[in-house]
Biotite code that builds the C-alpha atoms (Angstrom):
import biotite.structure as struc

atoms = struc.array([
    struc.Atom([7.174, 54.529, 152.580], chain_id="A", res_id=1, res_name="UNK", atom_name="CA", element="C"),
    struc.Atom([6.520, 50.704, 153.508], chain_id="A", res_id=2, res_name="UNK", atom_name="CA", element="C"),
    struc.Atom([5.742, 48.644, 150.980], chain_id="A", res_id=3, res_name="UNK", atom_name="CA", element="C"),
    struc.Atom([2.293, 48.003, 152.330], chain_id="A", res_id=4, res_name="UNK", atom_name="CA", element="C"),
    struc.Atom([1.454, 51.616, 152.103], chain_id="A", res_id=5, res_name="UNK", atom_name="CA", element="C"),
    struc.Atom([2.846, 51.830, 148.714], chain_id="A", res_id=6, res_name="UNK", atom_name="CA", element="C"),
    struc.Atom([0.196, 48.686, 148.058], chain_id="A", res_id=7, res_name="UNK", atom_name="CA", element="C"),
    struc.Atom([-2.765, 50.316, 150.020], chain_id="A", res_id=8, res_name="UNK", atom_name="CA", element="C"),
    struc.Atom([-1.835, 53.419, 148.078], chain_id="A", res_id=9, res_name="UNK", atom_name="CA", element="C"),
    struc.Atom([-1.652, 51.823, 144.823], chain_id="A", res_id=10, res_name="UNK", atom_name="CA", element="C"),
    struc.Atom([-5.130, 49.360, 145.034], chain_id="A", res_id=11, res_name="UNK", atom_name="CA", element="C"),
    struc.Atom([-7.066, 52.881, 146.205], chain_id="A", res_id=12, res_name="UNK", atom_name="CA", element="C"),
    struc.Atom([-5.938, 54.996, 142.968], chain_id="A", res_id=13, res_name="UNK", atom_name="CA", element="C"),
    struc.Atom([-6.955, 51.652, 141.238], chain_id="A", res_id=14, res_name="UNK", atom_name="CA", element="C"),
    struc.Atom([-10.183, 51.319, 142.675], chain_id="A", res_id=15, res_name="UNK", atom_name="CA", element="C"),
    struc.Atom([-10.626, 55.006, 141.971], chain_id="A", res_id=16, res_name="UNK", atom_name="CA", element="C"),
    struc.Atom([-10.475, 53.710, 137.869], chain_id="A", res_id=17, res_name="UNK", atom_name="CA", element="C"),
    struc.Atom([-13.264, 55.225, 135.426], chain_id="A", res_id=18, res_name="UNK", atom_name="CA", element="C"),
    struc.Atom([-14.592, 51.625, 134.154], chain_id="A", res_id=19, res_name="UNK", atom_name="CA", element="C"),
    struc.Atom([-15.444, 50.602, 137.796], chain_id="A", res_id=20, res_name="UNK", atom_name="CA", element="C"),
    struc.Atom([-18.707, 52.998, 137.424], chain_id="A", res_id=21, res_name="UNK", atom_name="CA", element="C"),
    struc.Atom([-18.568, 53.071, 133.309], chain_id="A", res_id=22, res_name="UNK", atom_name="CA", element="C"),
    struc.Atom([-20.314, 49.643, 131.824], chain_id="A", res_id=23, res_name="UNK", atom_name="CA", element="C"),
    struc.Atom([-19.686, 50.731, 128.558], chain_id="A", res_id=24, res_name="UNK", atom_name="CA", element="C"),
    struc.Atom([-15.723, 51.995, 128.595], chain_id="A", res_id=25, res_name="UNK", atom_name="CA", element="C"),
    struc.Atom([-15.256, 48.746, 131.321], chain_id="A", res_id=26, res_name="UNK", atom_name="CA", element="C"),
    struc.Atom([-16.816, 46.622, 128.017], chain_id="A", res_id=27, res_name="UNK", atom_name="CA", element="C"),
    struc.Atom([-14.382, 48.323, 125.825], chain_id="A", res_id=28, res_name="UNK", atom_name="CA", element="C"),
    struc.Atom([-11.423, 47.438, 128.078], chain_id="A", res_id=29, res_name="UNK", atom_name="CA", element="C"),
    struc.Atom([-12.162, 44.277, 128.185], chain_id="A", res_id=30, res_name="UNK", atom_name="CA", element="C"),
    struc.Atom([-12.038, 43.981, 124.392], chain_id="A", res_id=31, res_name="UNK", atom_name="CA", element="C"),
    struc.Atom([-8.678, 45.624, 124.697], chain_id="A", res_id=32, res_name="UNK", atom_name="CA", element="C"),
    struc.Atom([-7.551, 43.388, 126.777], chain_id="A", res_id=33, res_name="UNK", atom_name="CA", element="C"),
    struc.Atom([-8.553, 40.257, 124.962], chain_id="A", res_id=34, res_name="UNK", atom_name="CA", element="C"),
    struc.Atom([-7.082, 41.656, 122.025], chain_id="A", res_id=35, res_name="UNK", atom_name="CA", element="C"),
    struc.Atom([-3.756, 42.068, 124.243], chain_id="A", res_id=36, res_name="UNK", atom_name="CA", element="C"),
    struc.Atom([-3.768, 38.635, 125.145], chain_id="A", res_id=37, res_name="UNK", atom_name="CA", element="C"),
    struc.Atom([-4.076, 37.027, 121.844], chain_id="A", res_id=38, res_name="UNK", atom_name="CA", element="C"),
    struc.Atom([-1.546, 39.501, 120.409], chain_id="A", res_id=39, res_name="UNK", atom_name="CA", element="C"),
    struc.Atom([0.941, 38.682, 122.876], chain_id="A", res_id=40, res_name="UNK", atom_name="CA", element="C"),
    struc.Atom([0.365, 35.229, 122.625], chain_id="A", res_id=41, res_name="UNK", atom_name="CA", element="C"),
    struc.Atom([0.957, 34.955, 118.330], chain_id="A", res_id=42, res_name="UNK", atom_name="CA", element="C"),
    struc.Atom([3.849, 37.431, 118.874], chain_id="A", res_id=43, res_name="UNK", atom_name="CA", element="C"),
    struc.Atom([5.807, 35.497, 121.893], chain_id="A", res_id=44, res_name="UNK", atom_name="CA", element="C"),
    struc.Atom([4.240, 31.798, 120.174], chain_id="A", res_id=45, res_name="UNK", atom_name="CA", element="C"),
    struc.Atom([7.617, 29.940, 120.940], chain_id="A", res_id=46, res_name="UNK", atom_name="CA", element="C"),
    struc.Atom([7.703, 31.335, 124.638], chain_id="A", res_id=47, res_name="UNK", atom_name="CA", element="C"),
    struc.Atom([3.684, 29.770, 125.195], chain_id="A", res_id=48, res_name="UNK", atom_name="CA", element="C"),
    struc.Atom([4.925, 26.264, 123.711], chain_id="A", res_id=49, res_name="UNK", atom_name="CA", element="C"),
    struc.Atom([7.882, 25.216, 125.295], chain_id="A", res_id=50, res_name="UNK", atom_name="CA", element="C"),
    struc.Atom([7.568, 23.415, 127.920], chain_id="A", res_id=51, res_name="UNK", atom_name="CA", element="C"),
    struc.Atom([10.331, 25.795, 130.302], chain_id="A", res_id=52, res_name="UNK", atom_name="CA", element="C"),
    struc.Atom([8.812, 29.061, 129.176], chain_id="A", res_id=53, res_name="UNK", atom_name="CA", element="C"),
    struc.Atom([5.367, 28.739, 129.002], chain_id="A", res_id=54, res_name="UNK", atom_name="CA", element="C"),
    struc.Atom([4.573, 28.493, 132.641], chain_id="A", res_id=55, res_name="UNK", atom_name="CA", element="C"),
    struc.Atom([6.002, 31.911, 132.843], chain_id="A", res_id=56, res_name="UNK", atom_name="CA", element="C"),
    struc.Atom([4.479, 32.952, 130.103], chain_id="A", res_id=57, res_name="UNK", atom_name="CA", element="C"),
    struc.Atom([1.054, 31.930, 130.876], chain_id="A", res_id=58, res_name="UNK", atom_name="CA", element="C"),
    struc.Atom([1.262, 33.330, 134.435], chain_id="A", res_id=59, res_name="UNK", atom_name="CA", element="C"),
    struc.Atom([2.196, 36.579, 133.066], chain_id="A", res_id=60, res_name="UNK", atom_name="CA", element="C"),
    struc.Atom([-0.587, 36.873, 130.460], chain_id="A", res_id=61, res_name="UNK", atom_name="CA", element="C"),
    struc.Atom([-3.565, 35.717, 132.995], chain_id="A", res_id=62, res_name="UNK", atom_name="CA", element="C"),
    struc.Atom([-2.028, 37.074, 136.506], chain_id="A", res_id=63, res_name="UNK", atom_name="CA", element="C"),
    struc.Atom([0.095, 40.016, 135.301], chain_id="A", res_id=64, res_name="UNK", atom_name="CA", element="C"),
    struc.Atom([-1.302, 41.701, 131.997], chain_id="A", res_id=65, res_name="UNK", atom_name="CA", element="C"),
    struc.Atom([-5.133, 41.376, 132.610], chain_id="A", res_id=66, res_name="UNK", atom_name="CA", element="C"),
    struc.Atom([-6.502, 38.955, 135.661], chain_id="A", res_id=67, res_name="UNK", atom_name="CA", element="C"),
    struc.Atom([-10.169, 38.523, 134.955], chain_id="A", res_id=68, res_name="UNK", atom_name="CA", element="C"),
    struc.Atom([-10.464, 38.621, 138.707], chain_id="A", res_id=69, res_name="UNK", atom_name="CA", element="C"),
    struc.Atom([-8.389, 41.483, 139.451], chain_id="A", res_id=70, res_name="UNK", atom_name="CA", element="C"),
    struc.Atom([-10.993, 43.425, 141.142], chain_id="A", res_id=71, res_name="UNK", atom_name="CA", element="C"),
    struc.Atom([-11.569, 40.431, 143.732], chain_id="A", res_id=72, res_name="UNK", atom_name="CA", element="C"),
    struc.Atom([-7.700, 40.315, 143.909], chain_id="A", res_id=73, res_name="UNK", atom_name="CA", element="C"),
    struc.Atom([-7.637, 44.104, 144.285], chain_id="A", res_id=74, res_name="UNK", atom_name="CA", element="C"),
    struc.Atom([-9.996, 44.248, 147.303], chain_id="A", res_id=75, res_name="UNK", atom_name="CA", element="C"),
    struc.Atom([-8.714, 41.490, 149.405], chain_id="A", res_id=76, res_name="UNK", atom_name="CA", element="C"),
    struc.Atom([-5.523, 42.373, 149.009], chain_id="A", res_id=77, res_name="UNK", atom_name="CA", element="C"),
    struc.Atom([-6.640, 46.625, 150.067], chain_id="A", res_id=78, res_name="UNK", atom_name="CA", element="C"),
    struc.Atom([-8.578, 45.039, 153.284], chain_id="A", res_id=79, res_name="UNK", atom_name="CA", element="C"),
    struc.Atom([-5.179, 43.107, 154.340], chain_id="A", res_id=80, res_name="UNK", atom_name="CA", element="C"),
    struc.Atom([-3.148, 45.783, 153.771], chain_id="A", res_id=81, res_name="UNK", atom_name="CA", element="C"),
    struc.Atom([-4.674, 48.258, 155.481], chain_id="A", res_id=82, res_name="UNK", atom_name="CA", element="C"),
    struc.Atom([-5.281, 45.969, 158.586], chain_id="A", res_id=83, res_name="UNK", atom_name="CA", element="C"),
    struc.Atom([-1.434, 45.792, 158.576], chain_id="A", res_id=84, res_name="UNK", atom_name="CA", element="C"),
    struc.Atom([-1.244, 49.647, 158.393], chain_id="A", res_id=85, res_name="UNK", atom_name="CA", element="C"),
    struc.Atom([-3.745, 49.940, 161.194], chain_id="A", res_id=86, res_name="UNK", atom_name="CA", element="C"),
    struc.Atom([-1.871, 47.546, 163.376], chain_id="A", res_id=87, res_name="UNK", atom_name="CA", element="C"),
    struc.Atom([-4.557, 44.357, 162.653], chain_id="A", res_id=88, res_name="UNK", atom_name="CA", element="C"),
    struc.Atom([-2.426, 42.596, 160.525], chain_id="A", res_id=89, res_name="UNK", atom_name="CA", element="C"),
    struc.Atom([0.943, 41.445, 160.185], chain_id="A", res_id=90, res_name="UNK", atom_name="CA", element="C"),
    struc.Atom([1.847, 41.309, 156.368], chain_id="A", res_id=91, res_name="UNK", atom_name="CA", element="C"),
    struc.Atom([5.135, 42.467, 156.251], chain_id="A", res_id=92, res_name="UNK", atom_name="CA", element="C"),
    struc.Atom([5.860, 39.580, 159.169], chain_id="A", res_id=93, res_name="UNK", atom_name="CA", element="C"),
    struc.Atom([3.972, 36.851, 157.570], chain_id="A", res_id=94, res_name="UNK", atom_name="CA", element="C"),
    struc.Atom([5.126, 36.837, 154.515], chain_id="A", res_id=95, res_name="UNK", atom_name="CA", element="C"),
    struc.Atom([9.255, 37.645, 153.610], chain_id="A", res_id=96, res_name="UNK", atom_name="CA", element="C"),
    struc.Atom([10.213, 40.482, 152.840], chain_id="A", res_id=97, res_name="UNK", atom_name="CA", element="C"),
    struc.Atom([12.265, 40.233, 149.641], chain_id="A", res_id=98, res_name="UNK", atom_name="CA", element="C"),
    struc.Atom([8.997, 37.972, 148.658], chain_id="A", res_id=99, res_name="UNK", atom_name="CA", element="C"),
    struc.Atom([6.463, 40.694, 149.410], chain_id="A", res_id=100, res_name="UNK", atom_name="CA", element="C"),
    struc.Atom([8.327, 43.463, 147.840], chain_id="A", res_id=101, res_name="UNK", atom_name="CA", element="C"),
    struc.Atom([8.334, 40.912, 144.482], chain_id="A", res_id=102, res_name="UNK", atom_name="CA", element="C"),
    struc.Atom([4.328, 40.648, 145.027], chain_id="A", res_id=103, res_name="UNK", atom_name="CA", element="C"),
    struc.Atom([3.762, 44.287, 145.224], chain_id="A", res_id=104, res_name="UNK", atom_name="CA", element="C"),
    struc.Atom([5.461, 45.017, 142.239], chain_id="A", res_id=105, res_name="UNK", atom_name="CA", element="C"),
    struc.Atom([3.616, 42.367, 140.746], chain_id="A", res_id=106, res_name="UNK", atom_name="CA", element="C"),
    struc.Atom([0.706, 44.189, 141.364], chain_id="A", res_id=107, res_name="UNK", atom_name="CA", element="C"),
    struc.Atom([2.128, 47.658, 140.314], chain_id="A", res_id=108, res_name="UNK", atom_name="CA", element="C"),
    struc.Atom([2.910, 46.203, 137.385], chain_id="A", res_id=109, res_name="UNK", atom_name="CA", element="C"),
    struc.Atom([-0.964, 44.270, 136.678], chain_id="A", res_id=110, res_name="UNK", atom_name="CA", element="C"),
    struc.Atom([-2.251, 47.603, 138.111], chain_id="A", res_id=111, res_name="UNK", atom_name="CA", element="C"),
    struc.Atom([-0.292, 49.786, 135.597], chain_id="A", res_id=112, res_name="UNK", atom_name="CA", element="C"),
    struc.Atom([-1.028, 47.743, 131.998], chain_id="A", res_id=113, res_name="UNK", atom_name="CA", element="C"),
    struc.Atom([-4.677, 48.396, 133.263], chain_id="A", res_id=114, res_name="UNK", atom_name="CA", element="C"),
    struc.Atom([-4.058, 51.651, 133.089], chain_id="A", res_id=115, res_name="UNK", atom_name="CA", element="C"),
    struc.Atom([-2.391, 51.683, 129.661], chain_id="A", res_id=116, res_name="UNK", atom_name="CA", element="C"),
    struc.Atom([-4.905, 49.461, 128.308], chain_id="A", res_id=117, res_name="UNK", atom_name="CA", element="C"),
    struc.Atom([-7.760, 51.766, 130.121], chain_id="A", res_id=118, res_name="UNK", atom_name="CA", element="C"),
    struc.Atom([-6.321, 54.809, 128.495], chain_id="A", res_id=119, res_name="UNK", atom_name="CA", element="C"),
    struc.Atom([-7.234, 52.721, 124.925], chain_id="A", res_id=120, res_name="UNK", atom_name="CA", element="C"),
    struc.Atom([-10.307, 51.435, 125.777], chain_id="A", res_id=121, res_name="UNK", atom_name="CA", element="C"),
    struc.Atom([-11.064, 56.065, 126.525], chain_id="A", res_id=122, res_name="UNK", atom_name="CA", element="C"),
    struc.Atom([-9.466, 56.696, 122.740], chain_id="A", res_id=123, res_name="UNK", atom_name="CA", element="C"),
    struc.Atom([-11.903, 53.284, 121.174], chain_id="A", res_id=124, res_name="UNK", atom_name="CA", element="C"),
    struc.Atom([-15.209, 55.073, 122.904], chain_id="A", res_id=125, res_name="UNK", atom_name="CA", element="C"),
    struc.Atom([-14.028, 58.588, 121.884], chain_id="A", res_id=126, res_name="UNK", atom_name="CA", element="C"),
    struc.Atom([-12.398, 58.461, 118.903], chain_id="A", res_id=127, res_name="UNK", atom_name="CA", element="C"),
    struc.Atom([-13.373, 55.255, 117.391], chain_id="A", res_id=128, res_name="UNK", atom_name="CA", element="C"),
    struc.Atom([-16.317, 54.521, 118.439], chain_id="A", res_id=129, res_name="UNK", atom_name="CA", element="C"),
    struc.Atom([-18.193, 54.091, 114.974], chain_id="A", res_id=130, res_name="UNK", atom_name="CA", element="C"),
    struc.Atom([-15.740, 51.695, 114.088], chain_id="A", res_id=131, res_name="UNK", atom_name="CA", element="C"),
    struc.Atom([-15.453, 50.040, 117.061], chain_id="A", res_id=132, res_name="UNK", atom_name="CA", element="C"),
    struc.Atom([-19.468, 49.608, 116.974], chain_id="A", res_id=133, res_name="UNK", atom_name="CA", element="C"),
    struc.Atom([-20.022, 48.374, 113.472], chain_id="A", res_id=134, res_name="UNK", atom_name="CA", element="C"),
    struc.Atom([-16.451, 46.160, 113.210], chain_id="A", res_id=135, res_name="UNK", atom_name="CA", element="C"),
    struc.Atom([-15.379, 45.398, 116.460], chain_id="A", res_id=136, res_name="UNK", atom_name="CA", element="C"),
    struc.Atom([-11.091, 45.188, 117.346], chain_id="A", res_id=137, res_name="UNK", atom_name="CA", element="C"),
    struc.Atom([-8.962, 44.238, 114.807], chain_id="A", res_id=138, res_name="UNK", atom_name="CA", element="C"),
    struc.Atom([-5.153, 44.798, 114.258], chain_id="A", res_id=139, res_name="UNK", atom_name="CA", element="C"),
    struc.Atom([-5.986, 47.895, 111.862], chain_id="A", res_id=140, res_name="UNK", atom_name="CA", element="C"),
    struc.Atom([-7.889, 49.302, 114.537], chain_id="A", res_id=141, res_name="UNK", atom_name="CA", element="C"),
    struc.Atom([-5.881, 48.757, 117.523], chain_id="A", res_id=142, res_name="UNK", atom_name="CA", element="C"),
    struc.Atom([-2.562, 50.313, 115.751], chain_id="A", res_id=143, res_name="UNK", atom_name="CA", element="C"),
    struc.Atom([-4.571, 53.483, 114.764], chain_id="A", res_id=144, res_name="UNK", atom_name="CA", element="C"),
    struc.Atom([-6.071, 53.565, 118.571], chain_id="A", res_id=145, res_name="UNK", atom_name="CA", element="C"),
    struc.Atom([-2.276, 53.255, 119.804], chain_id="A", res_id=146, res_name="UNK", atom_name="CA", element="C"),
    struc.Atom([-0.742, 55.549, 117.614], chain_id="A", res_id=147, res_name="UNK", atom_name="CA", element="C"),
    struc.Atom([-3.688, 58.235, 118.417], chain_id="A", res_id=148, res_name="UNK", atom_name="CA", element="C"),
    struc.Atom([-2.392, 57.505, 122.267], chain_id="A", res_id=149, res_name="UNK", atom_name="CA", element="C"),
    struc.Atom([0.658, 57.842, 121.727], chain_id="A", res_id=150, res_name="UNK", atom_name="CA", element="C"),
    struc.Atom([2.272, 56.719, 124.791], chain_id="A", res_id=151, res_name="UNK", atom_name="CA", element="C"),
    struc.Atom([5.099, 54.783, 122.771], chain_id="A", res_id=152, res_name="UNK", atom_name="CA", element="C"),
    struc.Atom([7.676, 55.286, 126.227], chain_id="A", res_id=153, res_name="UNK", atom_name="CA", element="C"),
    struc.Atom([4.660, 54.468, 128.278], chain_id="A", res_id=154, res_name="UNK", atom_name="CA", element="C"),
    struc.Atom([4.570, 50.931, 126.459], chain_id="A", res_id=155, res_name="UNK", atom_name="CA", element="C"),
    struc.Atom([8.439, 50.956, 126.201], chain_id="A", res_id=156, res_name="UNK", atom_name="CA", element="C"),
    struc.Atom([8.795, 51.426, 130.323], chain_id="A", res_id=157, res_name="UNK", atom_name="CA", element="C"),
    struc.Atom([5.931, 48.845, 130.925], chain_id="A", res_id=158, res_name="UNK", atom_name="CA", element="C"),
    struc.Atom([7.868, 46.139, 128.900], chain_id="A", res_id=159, res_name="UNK", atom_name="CA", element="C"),
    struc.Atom([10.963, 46.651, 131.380], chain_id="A", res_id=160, res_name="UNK", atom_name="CA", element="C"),
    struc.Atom([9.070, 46.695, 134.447], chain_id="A", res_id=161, res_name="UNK", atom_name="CA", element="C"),
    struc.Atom([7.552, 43.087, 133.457], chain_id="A", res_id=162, res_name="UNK", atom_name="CA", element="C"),
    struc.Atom([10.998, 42.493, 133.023], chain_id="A", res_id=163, res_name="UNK", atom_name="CA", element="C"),
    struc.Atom([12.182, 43.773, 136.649], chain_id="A", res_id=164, res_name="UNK", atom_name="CA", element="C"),
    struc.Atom([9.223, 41.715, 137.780], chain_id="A", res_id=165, res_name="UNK", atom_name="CA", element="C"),
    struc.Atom([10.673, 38.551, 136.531], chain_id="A", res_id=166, res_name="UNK", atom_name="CA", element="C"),
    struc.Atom([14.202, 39.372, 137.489], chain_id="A", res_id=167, res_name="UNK", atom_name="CA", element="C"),
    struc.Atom([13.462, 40.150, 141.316], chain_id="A", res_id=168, res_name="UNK", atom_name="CA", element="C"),
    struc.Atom([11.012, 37.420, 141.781], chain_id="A", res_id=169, res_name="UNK", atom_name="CA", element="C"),
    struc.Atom([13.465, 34.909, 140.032], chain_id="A", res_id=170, res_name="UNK", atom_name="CA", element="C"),
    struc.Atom([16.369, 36.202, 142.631], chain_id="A", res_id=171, res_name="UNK", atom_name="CA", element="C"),
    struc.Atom([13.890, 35.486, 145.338], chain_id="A", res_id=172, res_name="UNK", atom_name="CA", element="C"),
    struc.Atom([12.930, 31.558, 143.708], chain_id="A", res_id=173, res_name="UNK", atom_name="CA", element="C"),
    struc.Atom([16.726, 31.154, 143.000], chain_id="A", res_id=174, res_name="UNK", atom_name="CA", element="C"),
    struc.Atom([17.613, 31.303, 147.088], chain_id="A", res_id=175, res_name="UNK", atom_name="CA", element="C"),
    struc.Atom([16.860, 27.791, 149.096], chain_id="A", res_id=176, res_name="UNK", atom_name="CA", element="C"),
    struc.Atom([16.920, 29.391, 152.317], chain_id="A", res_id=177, res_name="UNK", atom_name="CA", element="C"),
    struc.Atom([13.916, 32.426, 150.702], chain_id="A", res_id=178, res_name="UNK", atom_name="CA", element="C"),
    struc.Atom([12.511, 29.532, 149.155], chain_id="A", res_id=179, res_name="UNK", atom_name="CA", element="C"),
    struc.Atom([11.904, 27.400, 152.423], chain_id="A", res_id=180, res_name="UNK", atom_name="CA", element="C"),
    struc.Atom([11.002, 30.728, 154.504], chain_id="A", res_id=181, res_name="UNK", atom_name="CA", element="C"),
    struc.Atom([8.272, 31.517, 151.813], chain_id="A", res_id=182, res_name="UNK", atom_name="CA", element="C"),
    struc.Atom([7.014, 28.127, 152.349], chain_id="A", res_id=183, res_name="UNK", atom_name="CA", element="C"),
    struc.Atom([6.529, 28.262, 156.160], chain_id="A", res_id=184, res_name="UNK", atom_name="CA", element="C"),
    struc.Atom([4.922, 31.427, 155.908], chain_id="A", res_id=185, res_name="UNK", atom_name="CA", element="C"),
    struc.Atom([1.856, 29.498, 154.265], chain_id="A", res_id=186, res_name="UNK", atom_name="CA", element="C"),
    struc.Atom([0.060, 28.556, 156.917], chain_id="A", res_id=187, res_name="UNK", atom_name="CA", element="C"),
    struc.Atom([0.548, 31.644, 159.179], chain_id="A", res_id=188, res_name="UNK", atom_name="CA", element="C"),
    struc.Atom([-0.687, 33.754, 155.506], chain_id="A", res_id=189, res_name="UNK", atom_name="CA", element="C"),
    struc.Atom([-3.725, 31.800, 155.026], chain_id="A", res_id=190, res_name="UNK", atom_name="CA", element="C"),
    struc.Atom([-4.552, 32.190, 158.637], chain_id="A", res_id=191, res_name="UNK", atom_name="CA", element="C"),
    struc.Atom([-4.425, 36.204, 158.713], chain_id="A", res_id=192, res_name="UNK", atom_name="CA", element="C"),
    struc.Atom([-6.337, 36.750, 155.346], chain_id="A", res_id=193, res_name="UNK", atom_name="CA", element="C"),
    struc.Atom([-3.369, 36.916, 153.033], chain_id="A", res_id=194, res_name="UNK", atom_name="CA", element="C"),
    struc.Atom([-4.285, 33.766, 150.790], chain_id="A", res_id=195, res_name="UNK", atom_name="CA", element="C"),
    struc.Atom([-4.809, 35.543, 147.439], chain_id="A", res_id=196, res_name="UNK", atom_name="CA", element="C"),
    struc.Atom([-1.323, 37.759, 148.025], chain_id="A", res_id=197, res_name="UNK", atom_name="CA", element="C"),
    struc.Atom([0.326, 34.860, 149.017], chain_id="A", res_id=198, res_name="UNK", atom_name="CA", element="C"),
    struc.Atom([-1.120, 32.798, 146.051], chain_id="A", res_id=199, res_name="UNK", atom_name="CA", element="C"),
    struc.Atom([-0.174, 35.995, 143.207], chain_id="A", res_id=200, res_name="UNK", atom_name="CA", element="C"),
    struc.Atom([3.631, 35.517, 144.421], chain_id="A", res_id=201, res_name="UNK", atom_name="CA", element="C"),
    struc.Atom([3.530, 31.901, 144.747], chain_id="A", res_id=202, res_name="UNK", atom_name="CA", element="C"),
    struc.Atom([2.009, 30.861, 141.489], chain_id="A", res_id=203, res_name="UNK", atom_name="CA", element="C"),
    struc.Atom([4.765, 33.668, 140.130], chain_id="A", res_id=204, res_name="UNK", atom_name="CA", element="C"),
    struc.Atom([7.273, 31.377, 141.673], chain_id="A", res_id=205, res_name="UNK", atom_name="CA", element="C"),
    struc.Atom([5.977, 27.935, 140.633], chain_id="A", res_id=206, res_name="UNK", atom_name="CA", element="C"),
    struc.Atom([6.472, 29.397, 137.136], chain_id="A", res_id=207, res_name="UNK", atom_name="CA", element="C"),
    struc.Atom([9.566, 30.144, 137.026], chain_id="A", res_id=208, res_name="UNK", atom_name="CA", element="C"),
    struc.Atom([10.390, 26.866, 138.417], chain_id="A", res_id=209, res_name="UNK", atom_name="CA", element="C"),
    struc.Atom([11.076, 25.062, 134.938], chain_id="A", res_id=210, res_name="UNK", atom_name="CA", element="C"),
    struc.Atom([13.782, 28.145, 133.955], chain_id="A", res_id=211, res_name="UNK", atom_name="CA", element="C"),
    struc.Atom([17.534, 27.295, 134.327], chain_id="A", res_id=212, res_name="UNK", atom_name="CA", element="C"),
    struc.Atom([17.893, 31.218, 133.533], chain_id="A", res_id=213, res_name="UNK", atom_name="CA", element="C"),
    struc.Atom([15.364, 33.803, 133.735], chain_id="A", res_id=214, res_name="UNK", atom_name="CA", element="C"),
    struc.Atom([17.148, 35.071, 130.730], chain_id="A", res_id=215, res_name="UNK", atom_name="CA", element="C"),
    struc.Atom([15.711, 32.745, 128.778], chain_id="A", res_id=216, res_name="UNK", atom_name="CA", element="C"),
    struc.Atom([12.401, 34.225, 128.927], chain_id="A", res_id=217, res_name="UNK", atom_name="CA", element="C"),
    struc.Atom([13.019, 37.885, 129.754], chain_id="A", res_id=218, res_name="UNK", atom_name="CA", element="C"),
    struc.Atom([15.041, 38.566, 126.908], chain_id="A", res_id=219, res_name="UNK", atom_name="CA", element="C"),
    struc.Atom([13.161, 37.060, 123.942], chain_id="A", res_id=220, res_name="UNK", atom_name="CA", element="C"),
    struc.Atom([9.581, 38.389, 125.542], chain_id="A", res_id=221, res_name="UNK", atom_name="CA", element="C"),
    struc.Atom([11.399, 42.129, 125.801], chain_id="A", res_id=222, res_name="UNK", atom_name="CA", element="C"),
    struc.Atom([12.746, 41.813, 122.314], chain_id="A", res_id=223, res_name="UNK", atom_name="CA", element="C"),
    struc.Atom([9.893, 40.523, 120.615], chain_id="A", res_id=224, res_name="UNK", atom_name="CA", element="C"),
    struc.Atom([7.263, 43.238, 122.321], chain_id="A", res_id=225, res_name="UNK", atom_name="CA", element="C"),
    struc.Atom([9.911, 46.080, 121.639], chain_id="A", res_id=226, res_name="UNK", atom_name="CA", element="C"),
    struc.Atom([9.671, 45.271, 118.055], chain_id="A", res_id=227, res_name="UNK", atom_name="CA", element="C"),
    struc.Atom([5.966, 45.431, 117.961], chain_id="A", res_id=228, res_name="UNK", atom_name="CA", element="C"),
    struc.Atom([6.060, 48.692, 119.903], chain_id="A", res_id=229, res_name="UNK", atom_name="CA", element="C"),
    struc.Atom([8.270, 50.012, 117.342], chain_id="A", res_id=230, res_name="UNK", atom_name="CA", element="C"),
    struc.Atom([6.474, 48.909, 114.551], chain_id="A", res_id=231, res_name="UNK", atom_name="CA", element="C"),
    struc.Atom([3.333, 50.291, 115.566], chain_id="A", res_id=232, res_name="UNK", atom_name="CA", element="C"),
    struc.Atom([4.313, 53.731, 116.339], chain_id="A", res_id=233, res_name="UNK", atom_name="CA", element="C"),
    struc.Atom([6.581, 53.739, 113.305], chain_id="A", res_id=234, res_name="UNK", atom_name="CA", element="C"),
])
């Protein structure tokens, strides 16, 4: 399978998601999500103030784990990828390909902590909804809401793919000659409707810009979430 089908495929099971037609459960994920963010951000602290990590960091917490504009993301990016599958486009020549397969599993990964976080925002409604109503999310709540889950090697394999993420788009930024190709594809990307792909991957890249080892992000932000993971569903 092409990577562009695997993205088509991917954006239409997402689009497919319960909140798009659920005001109420799409409310609750949203909570969720805010709750994610500031969580992540107390429990990674030293990663979002110094000055090599927190590019990275920040780019991961709005782009990959919860992008307020997903959905516009998500639909742009469906209608240029299936314009490449149909033979209308020309993704997979416009933009490199080591590059591209970094942005798709950029998305896979953004698309996939939806789903986690989706699958918490069901349990809130369900199973806490009285306390949800009357208190709103605290820590309390969203440890009992994860434990009642329970998708502990869910979390676990979500932490690692962020991970992979990082890794493979850092190989990519670490390569003048990928770096200078990515660049000339810029123009021909904008041109053919590919702006906001083109813009997840290279924001992703201007992040990592600052790092003299991706290392020095990946494996503090794995160990520190690992430990939270654990200590949750202890």
């Amino acid at each position: 399978m092409s990577q562009i089908q695997t993205l088509v495929d991917m954006l239409k099971a997402y689009q497919a998601l319960p909140h798009h037609t659920n005001p109420a459960l799409k409310q609750a994920l949203g909570d969720v999500q805010a709750w994610q963010k500031a969580r992540i951000k107390r429990t990674n602290h030293a990663l979002f103030t110094d000055g090599k990590t927190a590019p990275l960091a920040n780019y991961l917490i709005e782009r990959i784990y919860g992008d307020d504009d997903f959905d516009v993301l998500a639909d742009q990016l469906l209608t240029a990828g299936t314009n490449a599958l149909n033979g209308s486009g020309k993704l997979e020549k416009l933009i490199p390909t080591n590059a591209l397969g970094a942005g798709v599993l950029g998305v896979q990964s953004a698309v996939h902590a939806i789903r986690l976080d989706l699958a918490l925002a069901t349990s809130l409604l369900a199973d806490f909804g009285e306390r949800y109503a009357n208190g709103g999310i605290d820590d309390t709540l969203m440890h009992d809401v994860y434990r009642h889950v329970n998708a502990k090697d869910e979390r676990i394999a979500q932490i690692h793919t962020i991970k992979d993420v990082c890794e493979q788009s850092y190989k990519y930024f670490n390569s003048f000659i990928l770096q200078n190709a990515f660049k000339l594809a810029k123009g021909m990307a904008y041109d053919n409707g590919y702006q906001l792909l083109y813009d997840f991957i290279g924001d992703g890249l201007v992040a990592m810009a600052p790092l003299k080892r991706i290392d020095d992000f990946t494996v503090p932000f794995v160990a520190n979430e690992l430990v939270v993971i654990h200590e949750i569903h202890e």
